[in-house]
PDB file of N, CA, C and O in Angstrom:
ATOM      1  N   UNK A   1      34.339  70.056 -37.958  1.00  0.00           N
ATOM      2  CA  UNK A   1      35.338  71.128 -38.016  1.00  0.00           C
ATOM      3  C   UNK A   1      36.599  70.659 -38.736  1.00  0.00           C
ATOM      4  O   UNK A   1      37.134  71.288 -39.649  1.00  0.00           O
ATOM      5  N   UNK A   2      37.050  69.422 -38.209  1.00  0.00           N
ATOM      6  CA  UNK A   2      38.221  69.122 -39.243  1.00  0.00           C
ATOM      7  C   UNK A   2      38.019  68.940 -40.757  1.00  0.00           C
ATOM      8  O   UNK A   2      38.899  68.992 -41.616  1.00  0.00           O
ATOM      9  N   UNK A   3      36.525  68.688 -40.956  1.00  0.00           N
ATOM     10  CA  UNK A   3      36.815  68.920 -42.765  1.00  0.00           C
ATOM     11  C   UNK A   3      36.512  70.105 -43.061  1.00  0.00           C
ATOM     12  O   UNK A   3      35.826  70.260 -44.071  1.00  0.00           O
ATOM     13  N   UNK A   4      36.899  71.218 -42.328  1.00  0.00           N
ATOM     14  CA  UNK A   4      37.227  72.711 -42.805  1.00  0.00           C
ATOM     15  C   UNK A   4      38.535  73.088 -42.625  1.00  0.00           C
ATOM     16  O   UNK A   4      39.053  74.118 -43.057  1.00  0.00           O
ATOM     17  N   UNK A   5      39.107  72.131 -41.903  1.00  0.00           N
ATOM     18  CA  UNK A   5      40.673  72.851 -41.586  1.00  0.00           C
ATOM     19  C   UNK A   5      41.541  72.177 -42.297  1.00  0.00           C
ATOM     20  O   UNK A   5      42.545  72.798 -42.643  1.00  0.00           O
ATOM     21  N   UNK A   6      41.404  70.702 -42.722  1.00  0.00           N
ATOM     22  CA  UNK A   6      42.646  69.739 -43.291  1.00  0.00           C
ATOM     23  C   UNK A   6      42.492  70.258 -44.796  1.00  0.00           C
ATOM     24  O   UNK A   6      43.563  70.132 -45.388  1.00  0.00           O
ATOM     25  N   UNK A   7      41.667  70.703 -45.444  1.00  0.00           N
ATOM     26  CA  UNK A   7      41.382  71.066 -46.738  1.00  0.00           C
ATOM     27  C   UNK A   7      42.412  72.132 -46.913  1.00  0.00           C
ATOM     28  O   UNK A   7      43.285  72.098 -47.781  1.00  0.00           O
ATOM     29  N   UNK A   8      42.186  73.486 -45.656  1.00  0.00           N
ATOM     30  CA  UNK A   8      42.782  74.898 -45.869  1.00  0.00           C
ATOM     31  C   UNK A   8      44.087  74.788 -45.543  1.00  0.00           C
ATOM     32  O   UNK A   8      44.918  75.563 -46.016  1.00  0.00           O
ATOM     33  N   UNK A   9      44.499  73.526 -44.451  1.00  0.00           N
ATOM     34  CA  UNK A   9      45.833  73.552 -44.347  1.00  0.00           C
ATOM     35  C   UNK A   9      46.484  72.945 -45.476  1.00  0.00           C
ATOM     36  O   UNK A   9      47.479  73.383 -46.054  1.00  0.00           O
ATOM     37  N   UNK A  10      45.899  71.995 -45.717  1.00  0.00           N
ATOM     38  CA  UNK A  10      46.771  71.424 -47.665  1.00  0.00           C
ATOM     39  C   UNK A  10      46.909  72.465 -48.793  1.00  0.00           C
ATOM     40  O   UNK A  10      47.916  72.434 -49.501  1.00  0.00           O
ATOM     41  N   UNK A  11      45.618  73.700 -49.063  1.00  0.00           N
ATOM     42  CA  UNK A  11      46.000  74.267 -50.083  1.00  0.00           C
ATOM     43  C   UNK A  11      46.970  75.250 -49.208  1.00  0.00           C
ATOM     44  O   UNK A  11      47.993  75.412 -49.874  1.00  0.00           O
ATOM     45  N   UNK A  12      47.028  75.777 -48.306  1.00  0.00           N
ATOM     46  CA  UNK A  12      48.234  76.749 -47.607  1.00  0.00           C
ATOM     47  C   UNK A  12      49.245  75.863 -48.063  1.00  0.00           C
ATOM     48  O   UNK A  12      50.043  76.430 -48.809  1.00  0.00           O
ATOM     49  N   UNK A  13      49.456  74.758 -47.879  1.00  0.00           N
ATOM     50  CA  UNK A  13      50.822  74.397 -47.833  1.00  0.00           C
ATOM     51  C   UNK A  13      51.881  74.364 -49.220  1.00  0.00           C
ATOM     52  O   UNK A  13      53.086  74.510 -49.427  1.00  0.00           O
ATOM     53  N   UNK A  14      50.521  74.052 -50.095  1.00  0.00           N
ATOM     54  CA  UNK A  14      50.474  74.189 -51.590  1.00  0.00           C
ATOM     55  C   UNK A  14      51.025  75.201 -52.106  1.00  0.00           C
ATOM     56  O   UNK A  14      51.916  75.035 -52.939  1.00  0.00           O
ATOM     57  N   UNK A  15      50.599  76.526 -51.709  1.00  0.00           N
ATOM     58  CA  UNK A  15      50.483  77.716 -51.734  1.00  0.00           C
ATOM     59  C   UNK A  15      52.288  78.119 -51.551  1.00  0.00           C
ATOM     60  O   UNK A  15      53.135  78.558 -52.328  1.00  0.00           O
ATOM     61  N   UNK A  16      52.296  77.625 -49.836  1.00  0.00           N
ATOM     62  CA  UNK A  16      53.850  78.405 -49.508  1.00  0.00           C
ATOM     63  C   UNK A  16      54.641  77.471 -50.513  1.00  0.00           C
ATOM     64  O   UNK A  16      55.265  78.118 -51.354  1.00  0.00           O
ATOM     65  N   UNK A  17      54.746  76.234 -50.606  1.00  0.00           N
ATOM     66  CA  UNK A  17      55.274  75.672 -51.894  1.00  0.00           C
ATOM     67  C   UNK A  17      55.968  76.222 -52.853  1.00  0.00           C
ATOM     68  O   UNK A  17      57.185  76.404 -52.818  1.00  0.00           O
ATOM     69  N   UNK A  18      55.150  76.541 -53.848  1.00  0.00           N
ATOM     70  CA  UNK A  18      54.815  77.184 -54.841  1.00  0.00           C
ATOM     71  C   UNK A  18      55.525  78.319 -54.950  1.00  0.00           C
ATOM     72  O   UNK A  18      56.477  78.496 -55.710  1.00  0.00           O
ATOM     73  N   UNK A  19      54.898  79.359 -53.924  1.00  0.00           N
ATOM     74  CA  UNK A  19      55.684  80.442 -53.762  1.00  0.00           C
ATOM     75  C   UNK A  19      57.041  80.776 -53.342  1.00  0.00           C
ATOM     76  O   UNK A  19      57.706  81.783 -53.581  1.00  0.00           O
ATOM     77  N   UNK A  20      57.357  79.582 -52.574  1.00  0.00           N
ATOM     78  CA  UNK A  20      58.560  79.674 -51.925  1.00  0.00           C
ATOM     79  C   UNK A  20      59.678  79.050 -53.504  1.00  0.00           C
ATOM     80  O   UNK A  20      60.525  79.787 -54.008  1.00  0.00           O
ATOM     81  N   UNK A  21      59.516  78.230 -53.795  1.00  0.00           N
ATOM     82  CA  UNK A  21      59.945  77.669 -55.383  1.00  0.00           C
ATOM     83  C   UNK A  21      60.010  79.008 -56.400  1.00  0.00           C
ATOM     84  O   UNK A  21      60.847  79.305 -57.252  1.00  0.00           O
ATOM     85  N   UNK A  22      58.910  79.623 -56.009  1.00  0.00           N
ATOM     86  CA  UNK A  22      59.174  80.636 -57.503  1.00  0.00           C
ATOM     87  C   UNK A  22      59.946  81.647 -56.643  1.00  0.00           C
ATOM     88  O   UNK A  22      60.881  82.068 -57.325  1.00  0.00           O
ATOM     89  N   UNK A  23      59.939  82.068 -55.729  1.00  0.00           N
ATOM     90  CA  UNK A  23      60.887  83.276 -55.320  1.00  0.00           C
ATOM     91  C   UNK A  23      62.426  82.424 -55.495  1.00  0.00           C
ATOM     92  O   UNK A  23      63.345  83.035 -56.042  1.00  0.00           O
ATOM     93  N   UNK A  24      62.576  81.482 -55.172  1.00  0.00           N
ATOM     94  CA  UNK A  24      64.201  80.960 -55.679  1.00  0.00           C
ATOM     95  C   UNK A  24      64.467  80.701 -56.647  1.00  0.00           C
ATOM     96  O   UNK A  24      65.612  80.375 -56.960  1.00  0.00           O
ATOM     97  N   UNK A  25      62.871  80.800 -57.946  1.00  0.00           N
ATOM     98  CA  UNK A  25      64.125  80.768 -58.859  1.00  0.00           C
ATOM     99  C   UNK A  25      63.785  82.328 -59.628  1.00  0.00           C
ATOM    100  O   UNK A  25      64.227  82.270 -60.775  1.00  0.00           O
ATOM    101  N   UNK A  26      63.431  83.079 -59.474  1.00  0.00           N
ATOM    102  CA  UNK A  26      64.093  84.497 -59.826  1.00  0.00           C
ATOM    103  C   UNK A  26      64.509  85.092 -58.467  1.00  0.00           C
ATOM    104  O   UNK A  26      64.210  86.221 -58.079  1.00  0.00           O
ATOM    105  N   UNK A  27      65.529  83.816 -57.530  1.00  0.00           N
ATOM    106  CA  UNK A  27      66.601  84.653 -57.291  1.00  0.00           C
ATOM    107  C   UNK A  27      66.102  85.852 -55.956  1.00  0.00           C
ATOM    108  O   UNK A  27      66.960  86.551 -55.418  1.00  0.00           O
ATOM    109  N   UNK A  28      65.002  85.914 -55.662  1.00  0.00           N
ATOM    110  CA  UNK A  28      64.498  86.835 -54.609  1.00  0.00           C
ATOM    111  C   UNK A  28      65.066  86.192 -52.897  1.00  0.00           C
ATOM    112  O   UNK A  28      65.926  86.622 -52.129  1.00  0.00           O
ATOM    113  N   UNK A  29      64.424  85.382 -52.833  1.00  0.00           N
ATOM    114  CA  UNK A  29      64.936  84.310 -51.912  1.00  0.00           C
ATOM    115  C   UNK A  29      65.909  83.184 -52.047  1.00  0.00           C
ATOM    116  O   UNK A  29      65.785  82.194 -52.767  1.00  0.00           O
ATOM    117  N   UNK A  30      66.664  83.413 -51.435  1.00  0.00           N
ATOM    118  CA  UNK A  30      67.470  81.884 -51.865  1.00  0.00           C
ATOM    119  C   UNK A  30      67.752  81.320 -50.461  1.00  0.00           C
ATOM    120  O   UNK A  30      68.530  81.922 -49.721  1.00  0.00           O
ATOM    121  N   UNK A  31      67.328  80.525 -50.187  1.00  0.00           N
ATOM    122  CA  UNK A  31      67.886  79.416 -48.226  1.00  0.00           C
ATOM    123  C   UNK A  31      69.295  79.764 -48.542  1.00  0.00           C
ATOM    124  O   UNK A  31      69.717  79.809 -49.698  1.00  0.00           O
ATOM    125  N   UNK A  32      69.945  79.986 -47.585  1.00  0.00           N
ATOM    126  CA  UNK A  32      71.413  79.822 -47.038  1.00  0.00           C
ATOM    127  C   UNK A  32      71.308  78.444 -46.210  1.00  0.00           C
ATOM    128  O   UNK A  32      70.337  77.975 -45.618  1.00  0.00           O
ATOM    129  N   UNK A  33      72.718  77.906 -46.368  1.00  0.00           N
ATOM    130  CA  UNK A  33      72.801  76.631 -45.732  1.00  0.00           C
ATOM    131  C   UNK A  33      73.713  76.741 -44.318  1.00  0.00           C
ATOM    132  O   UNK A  33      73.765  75.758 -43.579  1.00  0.00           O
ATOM    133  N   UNK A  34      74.496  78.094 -43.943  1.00  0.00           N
ATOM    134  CA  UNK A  34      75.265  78.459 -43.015  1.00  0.00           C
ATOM    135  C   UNK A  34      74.191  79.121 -41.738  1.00  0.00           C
ATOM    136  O   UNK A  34      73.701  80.239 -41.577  1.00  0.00           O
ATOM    137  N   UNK A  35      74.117  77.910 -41.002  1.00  0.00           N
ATOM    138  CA  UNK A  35      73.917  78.397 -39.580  1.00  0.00           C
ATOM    139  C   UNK A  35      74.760  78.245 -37.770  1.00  0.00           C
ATOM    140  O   UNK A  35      74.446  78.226 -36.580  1.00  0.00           O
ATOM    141  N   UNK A  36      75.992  78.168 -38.691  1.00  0.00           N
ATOM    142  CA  UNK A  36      76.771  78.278 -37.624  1.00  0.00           C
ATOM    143  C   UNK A  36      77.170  79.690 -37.377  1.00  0.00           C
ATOM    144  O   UNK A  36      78.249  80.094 -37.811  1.00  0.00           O
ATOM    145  N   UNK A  37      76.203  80.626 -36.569  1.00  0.00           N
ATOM    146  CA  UNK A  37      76.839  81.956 -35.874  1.00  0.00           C
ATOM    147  C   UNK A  37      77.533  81.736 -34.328  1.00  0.00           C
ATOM    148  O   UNK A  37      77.173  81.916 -33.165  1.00  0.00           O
ATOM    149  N   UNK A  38      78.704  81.254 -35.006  1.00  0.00           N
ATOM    150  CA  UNK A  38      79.328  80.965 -33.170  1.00  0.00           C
ATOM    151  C   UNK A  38      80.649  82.558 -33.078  1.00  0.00           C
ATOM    152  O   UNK A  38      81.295  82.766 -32.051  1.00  0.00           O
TER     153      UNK A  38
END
C-alpha cells in the first residue's frame, strides 16, 4: 500500500507547488505576511 500512496503524495505536492507559484505570479494569490489580528 505505501508504494501507492508515497508516489500520489509527491506528485500532489508537486502539483500544489506549481500551482500555488503560478497563481502568485499573475497576481491571483499572493500570501500576506500579517497575522497579527489582535
Amino acid at each position: 500500500m505505501t508504494a501507492v500512496v508515497v508516489p500520489f503524495l509527491y506528485v500532489g505536492t508537486l502539483i500544489s507547488k506549481y500551482f500555488a507559484a503560478l497563481l502568485e505570479e499573475h497576481d491571483i494569490f499572493v500570501p500576506e505576511d500579517d497575522d497579527d489580528d489582535d
